[in-house]
C-alpha positions as CSV (number, residue, x, y, z in Angstrom):
1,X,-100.9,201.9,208.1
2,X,-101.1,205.5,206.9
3,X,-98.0,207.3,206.3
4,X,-96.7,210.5,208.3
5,X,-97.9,213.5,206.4
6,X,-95.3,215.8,205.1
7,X,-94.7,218.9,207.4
8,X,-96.3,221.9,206.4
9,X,-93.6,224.1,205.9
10,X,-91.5,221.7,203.6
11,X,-94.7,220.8,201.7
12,X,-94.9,224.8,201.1
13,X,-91.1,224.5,200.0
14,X,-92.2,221.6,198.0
15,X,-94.8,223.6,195.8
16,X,-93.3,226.8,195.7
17,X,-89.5,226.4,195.2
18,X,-88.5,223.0,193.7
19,X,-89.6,222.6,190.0
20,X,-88.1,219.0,189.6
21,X,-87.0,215.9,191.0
22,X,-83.9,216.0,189.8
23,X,-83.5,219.4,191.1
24,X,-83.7,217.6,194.6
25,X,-81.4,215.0,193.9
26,X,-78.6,217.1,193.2
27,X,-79.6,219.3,196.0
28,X,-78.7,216.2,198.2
29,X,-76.1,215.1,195.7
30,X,-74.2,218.6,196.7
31,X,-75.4,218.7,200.3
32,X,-74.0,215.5,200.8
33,X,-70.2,216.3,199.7
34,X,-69.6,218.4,202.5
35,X,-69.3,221.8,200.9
36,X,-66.6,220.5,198.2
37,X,-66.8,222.2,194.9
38,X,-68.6,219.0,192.3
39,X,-68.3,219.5,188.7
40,X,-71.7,219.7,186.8
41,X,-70.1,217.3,184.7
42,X,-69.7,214.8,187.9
43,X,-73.6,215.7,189.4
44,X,-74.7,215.0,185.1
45,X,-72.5,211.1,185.5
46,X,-74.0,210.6,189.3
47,X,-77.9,211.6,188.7
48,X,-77.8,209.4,184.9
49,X,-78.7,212.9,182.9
50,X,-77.4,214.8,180.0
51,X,-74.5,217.5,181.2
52,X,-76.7,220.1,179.7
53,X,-79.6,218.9,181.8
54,X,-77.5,219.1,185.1
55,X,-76.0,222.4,183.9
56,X,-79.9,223.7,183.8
57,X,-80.5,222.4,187.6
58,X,-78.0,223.6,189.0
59,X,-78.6,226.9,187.8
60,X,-81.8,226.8,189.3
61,X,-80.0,225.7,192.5
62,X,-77.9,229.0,192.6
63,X,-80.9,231.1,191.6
64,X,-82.7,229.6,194.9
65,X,-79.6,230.3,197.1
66,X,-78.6,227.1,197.5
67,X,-75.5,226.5,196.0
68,X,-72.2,228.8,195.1
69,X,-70.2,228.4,191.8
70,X,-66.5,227.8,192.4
71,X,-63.6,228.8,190.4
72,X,-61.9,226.5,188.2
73,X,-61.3,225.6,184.3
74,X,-65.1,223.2,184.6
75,X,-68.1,224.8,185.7
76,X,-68.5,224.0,189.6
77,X,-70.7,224.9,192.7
78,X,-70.7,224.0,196.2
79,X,-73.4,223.4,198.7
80,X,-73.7,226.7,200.5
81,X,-77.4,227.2,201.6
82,X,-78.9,230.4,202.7
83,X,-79.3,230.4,206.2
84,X,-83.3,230.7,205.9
85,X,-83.0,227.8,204.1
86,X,-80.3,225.9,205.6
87,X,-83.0,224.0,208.1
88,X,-85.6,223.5,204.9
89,X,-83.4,221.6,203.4
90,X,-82.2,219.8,206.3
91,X,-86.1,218.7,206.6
92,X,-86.0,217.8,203.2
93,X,-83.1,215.3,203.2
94,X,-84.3,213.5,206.3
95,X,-87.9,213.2,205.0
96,X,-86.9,212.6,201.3
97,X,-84.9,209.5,202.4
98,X,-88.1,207.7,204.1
99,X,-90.7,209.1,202.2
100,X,-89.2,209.0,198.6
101,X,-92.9,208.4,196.7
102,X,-94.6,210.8,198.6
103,X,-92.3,214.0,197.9
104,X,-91.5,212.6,194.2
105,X,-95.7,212.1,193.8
106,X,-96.3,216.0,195.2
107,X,-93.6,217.2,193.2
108,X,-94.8,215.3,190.2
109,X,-98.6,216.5,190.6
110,X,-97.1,220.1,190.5
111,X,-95.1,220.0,187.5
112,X,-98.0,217.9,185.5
113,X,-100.6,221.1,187.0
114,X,-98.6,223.5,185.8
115,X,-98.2,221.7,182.3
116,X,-102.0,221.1,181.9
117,X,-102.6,224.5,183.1
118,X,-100.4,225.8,180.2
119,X,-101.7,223.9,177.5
120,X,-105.5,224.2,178.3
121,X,-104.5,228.6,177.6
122,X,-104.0,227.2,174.1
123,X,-107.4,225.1,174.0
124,X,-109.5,226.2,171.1
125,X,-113.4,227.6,172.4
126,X,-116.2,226.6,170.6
127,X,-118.5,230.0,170.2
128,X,-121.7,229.2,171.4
């Protein structure tokens, strides 16, 4: 049975604003802690990556409007969307949970584009 195709306007989100998985997963991550402040330390020990990884994402996050830092000693943010994208992301969460391989696949097809595009600029050509 075929599966439901992912809505246009998060498929859009998909290829023009998330460069990563794990950019998604601590999107949810902070979404789902209610608007508390989460150390990147915490988000690095929940998503199984490096501190200095999880420092990078969440950067990204604040650069898209997605989440706030907080004050404090430890470097922290909370889950304060834009309003235009407050209902993008709700779309993502709900369709990220039942269609993990499909998001993860279109996400992944992106990033390995984007890589091939790059190293074929650096491909040699053979004068004819």
């Amino acid at each position: 049975m075929p599966r439901e195709p992912i809505p246009e306007e998060l498929f859009r989100f998909l290829l023009t604003s998330v460069p990563s998985v794990p950019f998604v997963e601590a999107l949810l991550l902070l979404r789902e802690s209610g608007g508390e402040a989460m150390e990147t330390a915490t988000i690095a020990r929940r998503l199984y990556m490096p501190e200095h990884a999880a420092a990078t994402v969440v950067e990204q996050l604040a650069a898209a409007g997605i989440v706030q830092p907080t004050g404090g000693p430890a470097p922290a943010h909370r889950f304060a969307p834009q309003p235009e994208l407050a209902a993008i992301v709700e779309m993502l969460a709900t369709f990220y949970r039942s269609h993990l391989v499909e998001v993860t696949d279109l996400i992944h097809s992106k990033t390995g584009r984007t890589a091939r595009q790059f190293a074929d600029a650096f491909k040699l050509k053979k004068d004819s």
